[in-house]
N, C-alpha and C positions, 0 to 999 in steps of 0.2 A: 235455866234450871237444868238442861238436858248436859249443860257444859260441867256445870258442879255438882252432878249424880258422879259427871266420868271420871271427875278429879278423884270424890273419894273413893272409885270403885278400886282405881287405881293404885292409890297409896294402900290398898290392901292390900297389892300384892309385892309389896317392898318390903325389904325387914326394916329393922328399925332405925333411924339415922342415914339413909343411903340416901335420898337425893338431895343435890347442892339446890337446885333449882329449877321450876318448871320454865317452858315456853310453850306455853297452851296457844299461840297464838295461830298464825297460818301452817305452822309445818308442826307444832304439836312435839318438839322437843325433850326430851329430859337429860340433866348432866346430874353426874353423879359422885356424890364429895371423894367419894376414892374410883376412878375408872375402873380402877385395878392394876395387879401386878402378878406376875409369873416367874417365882422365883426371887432373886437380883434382877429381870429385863423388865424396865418398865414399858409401858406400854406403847411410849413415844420413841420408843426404838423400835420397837414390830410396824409401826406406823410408819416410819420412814422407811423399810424397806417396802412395804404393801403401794406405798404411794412411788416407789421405784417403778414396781412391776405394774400397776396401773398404767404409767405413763408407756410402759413401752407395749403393753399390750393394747392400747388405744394408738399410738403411731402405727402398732403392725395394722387395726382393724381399720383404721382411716387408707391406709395405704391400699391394705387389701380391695378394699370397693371402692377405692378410683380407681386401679388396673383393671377389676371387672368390670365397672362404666367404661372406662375406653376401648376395652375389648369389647363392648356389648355383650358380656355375661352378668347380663341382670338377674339371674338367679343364682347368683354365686354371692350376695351378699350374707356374711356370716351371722350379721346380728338378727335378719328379718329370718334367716334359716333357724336361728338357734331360737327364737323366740316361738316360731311353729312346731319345732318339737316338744320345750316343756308343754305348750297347748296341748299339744298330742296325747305328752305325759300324763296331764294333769285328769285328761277325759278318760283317760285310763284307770287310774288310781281314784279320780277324787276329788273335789273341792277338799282343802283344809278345813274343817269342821269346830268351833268351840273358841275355845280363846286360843291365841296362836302365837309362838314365841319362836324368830326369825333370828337364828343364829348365824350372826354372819354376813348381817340380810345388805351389808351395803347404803344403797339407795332405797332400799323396800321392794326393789323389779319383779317380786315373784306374791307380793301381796293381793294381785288382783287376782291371784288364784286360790282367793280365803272365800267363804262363803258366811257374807257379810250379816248374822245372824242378830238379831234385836236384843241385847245385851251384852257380846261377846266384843272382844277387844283383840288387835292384832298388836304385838309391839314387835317393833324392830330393831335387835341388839346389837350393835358394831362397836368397838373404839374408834372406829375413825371419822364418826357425823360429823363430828367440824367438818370435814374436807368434803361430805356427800350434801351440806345443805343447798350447793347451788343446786341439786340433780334431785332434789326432793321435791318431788310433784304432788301438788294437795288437790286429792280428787276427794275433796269435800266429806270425807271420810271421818266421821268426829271420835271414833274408838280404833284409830290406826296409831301409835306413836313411835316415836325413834329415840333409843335409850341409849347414851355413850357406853361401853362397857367392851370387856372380854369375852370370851368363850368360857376361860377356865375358872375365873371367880364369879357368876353369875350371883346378882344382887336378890333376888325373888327367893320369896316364903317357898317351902316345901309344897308337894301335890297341888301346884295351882293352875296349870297349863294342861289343856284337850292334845293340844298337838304340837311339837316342836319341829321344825325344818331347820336340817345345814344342809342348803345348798353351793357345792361346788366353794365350801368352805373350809373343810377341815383336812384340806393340806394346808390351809394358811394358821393352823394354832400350833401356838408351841409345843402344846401339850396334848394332842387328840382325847388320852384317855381319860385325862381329869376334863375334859371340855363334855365328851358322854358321859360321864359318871354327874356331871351337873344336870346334863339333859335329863336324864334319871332321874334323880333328885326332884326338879322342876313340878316334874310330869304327874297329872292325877293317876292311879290305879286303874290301870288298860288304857292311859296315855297311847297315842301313838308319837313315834319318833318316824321320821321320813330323813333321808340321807340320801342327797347326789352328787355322784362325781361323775369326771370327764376324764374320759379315757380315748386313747388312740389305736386305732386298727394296724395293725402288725403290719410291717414290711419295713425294709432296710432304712427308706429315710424319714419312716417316723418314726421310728428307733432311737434317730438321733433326734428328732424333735421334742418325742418326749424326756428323753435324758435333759434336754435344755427345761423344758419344760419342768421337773423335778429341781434344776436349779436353780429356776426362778421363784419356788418356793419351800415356804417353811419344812413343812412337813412331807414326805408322801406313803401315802398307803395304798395299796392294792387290796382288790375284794377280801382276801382272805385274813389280810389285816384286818380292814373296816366290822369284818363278822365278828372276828375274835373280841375285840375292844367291847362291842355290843354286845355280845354274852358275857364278857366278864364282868360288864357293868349292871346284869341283868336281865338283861332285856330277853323277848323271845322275838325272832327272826318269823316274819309269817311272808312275807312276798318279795321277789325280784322282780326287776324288769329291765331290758335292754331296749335304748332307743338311738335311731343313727341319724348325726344332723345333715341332712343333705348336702350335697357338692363337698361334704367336707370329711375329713378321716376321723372326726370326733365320735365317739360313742359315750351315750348319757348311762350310768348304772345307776339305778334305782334299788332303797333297800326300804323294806318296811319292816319298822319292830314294834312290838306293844310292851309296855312296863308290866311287869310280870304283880300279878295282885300279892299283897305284902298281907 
């Protein structure tokens, strides 16, 4: 019973004809008869480049902590660093609160920082769940789901999400500013939006890291970008934060905005 309350809780928050088909089973799936499109670029071309820059960004990290294991700099792995800073973040900020909509979300990695409340439901929206269902972990979770899709055609009813997150996403959309104007959209009346990017600490040769780093994806914005887009989508800007991942030149920027009441 508790399985087919979720299903119809669910299909409310779809418009009408969106999903091809569920897979309620162990990882809780949804595809969706149109994924979407941006423009002329369907979505199977941003896919092959995102699944580019995956692979070399996991050769760099695999690489990186075998040179720190053999140097015996065990505290220089990237993943366990970067994993205690969103912790850090999140104690700062906040559990995600209400129903939760994971723009971006990948694998789901930042879902165990929802605050898993008795009715509420977390979904996870990417294009690319075919390619994350090996790396989908079922922590028995029965209102978590993973929805094929865009950023920029997002499939869900008006004012139906507490809180939306893109994290360390939205250089990867074609389109940033239709991708927040959906977030908008989305969002009940004093929604919150949460937004992180990864940013690099100035000096000459992350200069050139980051320039590569701007190559290897879609889009990139700077805070001042990231502000503007979210005021002209609406929004009102209430908190920043700066957080720095240890042994490494990354800085995490954090932005909080609420959907301004209509």
């Amino acid at each position: 019973m508790k399985k087919i309350a979720t299903v119809i809780k669910l299909k409310d928050y779809f418009s009408p004809s969106q999903i091809k088909k569920y897979d309620l089973g162990f990882k809780n799936i949804i595809y969706l008869k149109k994924p979407g499109q941006i423009g002329k670029t369907d979505h199977r071309e941003r896919n092959l480049r995102v699944d580019i820059y995956q692979k070399i960004y996991l050769i760099w990290v695999y690489w990186s902590n075998l040179v720190n294991t053999l140097t015996k700099k065990s505290n220089r792995n990237f993943e366990k660093n970067f994993n205690l800073t969103t912790e850090e973040l999140f104690r700062t900020i906040g559990l995600m609160q209400g129903d939760v909509l994971d723009v971006g979300g990948g694998c789901g990695s930042f879902r165990g920082f929802w605050s898993n409340r008795p009715g509420s439901i977390y979904v996870n929206h990417d294009p690319n769940i075919k390619s994350f269902e090996n790396f989908i972990i079922n922590e028995k979770a029965e209102r978590v789901f993973f929805v094929e899709g865009v950023a920029e055609n997002l499939p869900y009813k008006d004012n139906i999400y507490d809180t939306v997150l893109i994290a360390d996403a939205l250089d990867h959309f074609y389109n940033p500013k239709k991708s927040v104007e959906e977030a908008f959209r989305t969002l009940k009346n004093n929604g919150k939006l949460i937004i992180l990017q990864c940013y690099r600490k100035m000096s000459w040769l992350n200069f050139v890291k980051e320039f590569i780093h701007q190559k290897m994806h879609i889009s990139y914005l700077n805070k001042t970008k990231i502000s503007r887009l979210i005021q002209e989508a609406g929004f009102k800007e209430t908190k920043h934060y700066n957080f720095l991942v240890p042994h490494t030149s990354i800085k995490l920027y954090v932005l909080q905005a609420l959907k301004r009441q209509l």
